[in-house]
C-alpha positions as CSV (number, residue, x, y, z in Angstrom):
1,X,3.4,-47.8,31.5
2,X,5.3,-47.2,28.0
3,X,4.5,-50.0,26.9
4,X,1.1,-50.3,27.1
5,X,1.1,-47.1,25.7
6,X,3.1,-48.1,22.3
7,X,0.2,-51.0,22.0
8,X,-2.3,-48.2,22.5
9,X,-0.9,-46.0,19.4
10,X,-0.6,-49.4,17.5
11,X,-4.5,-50.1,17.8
12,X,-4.8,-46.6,17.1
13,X,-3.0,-47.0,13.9
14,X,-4.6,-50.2,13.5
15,X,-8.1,-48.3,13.3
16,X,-7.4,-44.9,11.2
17,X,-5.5,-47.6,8.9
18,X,-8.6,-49.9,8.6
19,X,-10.9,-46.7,7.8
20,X,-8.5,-44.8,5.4
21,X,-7.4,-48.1,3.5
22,X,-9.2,-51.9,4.2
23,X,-12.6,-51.0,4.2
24,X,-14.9,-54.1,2.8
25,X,-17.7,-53.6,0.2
26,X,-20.3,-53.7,2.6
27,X,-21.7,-50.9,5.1
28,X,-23.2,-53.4,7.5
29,X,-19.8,-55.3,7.8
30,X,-17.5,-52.0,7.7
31,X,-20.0,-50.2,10.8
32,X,-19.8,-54.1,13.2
33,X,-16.3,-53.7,12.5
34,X,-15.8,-50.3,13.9
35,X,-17.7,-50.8,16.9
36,X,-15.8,-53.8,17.8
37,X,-12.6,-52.3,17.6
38,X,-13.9,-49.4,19.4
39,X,-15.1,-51.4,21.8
40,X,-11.8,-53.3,22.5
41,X,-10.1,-49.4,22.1
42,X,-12.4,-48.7,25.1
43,X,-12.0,-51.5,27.0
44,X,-8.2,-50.9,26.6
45,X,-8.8,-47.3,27.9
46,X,-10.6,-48.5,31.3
47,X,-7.7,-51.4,31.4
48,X,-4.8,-48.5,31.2
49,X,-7.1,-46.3,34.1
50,X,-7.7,-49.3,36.2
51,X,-3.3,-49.7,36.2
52,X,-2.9,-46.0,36.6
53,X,-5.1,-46.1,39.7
54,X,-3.7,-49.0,41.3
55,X,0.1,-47.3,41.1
56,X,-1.6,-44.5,41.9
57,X,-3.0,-46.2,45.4
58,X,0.7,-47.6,46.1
């Protein structure tokens, strides 16, 4: 489970980083890219639940 939770913090990082630091010119490009990465952040979310629950049912 560490592991997964290392990548986690990275994407994290990956995120705060893009907003504090690499943001492009445009607002329309800057707001698709934050709700694709939040999207993949969620999907990452549900994909660390869905392991949890299935160690959990061992």
């Amino acid at each position: 489970m560490k592991p997964h939770l290392i990548i986690f913090g990275i994407l994290i990082a990956g995120f705060i980083a893009f907003n504090l630091f690499l943001q492009s010119d445009s607002d329309r490009t800057n707001t698709a890219i934050n709700i694709i990465y939040a999207s993949v952040l969620f999907g990452y979310i549900s994909f660390l639940a869905y392991t949890l629950l299935r160690k959990m049912k061992k």
